[in-house]
DOKOLPA-491560 format. One line per field, with one value per residue (C-alpha): residue in three letters; x, y, z. Coordinates in pm, whole numbers, plus 50000, padded with zeros to 5 digits. Layout:
! DOKOLPA-491560
residuo (ALA/...)
X (X/...)
Y (Y/...)
Z (Z/...)
***
This chain:
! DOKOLPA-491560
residuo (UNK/UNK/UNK/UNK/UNK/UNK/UNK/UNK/UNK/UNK/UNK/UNK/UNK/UNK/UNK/UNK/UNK/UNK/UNK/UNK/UNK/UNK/UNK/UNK/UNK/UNK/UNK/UNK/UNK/UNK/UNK/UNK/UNK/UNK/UNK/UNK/UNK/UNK/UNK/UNK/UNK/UNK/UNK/UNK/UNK/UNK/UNK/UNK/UNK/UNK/UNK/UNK/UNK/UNK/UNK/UNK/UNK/UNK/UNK/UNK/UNK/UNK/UNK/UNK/UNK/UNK/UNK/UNK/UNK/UNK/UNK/UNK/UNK/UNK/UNK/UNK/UNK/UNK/UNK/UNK/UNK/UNK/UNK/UNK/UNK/UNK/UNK/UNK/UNK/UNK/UNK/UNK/UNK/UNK/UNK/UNK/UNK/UNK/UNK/UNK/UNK/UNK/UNK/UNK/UNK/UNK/UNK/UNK/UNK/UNK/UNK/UNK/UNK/UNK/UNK/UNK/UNK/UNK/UNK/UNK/UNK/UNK/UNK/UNK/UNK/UNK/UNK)
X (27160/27443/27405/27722/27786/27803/27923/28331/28235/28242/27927/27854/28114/28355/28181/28240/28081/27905/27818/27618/27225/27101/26977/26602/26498/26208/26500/26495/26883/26859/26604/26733/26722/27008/27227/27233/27195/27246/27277/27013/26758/26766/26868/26565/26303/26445/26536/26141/26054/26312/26145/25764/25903/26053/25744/25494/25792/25754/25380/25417/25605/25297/25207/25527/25894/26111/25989/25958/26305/26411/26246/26407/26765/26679/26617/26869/27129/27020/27015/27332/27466/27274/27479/27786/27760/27652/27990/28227/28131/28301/28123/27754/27568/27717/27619/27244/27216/27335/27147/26840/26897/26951/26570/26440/26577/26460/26101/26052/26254/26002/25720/25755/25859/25506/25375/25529/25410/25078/25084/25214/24962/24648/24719/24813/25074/25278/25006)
Y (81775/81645/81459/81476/81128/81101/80794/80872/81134/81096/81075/81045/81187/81243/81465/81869/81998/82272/81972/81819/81797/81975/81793/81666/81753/81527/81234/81086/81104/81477/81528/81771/81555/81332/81634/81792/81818/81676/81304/81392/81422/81049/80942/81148/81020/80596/80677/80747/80431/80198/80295/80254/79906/79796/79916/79725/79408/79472/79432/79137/78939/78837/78670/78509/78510/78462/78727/79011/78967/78924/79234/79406/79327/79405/79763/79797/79714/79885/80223/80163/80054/80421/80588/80447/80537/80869/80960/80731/80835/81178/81206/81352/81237/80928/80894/81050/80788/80494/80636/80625/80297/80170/80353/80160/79841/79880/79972/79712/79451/79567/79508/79168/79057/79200/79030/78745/78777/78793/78549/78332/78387/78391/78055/77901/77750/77888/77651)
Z (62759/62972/63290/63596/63623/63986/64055/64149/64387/64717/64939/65318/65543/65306/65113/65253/65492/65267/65044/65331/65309/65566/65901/65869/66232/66217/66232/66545/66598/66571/66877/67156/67439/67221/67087/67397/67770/68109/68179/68450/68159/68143/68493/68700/68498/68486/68895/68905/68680/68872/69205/69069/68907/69294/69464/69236/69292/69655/69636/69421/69664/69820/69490/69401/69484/69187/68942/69168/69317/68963/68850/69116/69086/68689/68718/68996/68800/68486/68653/68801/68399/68350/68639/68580/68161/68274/68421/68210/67863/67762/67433/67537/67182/67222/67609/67542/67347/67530/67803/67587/67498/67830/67976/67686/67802/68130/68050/67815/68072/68325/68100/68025/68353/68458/68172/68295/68619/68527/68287/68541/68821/68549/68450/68754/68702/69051/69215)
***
């Protein structure tokens, strides 16, 4: 009973490509909408969650100033950063998932500067 010691073999990339263990397609990384597809996957869907974001903003001006306007300016710019990624980076895993990323970041900007709104106006502290 003899054992391959595999300790001085190579692993990872190096290792060939018949060697490889086959891709678990329950791993995030290996979801369709990141191997593959049009930028537009991402920017339709973060166009529609920028414009709820600015219309909420714009209904929340009559409740403050600073935190709508900053909310505002937030998602504007991240969709541009989403629209400008979309046509720089050649690579399209690599841009799926920056462009993941960045609809993450502006959801969960967007969040807590609601959050932060409301926290804001519940406690009174605006005056």
């Amino acid at each position: 009973m003899t054992e391959r010691d595999n300790r001085g073999q190579p692993h990872g990339p190096e290792r060939l490509p018949d060697e490889q263990p086959p891709p678990d397609p329950t791993d995030l990384t290996n979801q369709t909408a990141l191997q593959h597809g049009a930028p537009s996957r991402w920017l339709v869907p973060s166009a529609v969650l920028a414009g709820v974001v600015v219309v909420l903003s714009l209904v929340a001006l009559q409740l403050q100033l600073v935190i709508p306007i900053v909310s505002i300016v937030f998602v504007t710019v991240m969709w541009v950063l989403m629209f400008v990624a979309s046509r720089r980076t050649p690579d399209i895993r690599r841009k799926n998932r920056l462009l993941a990323w960045l609809m993450g970041g502006m959801a969960v900007g967007a969040a807590i500067l609601f959050a932060t709104l409301y926290a804001v106006e519940a406690s009174g502290i605006a005056g």
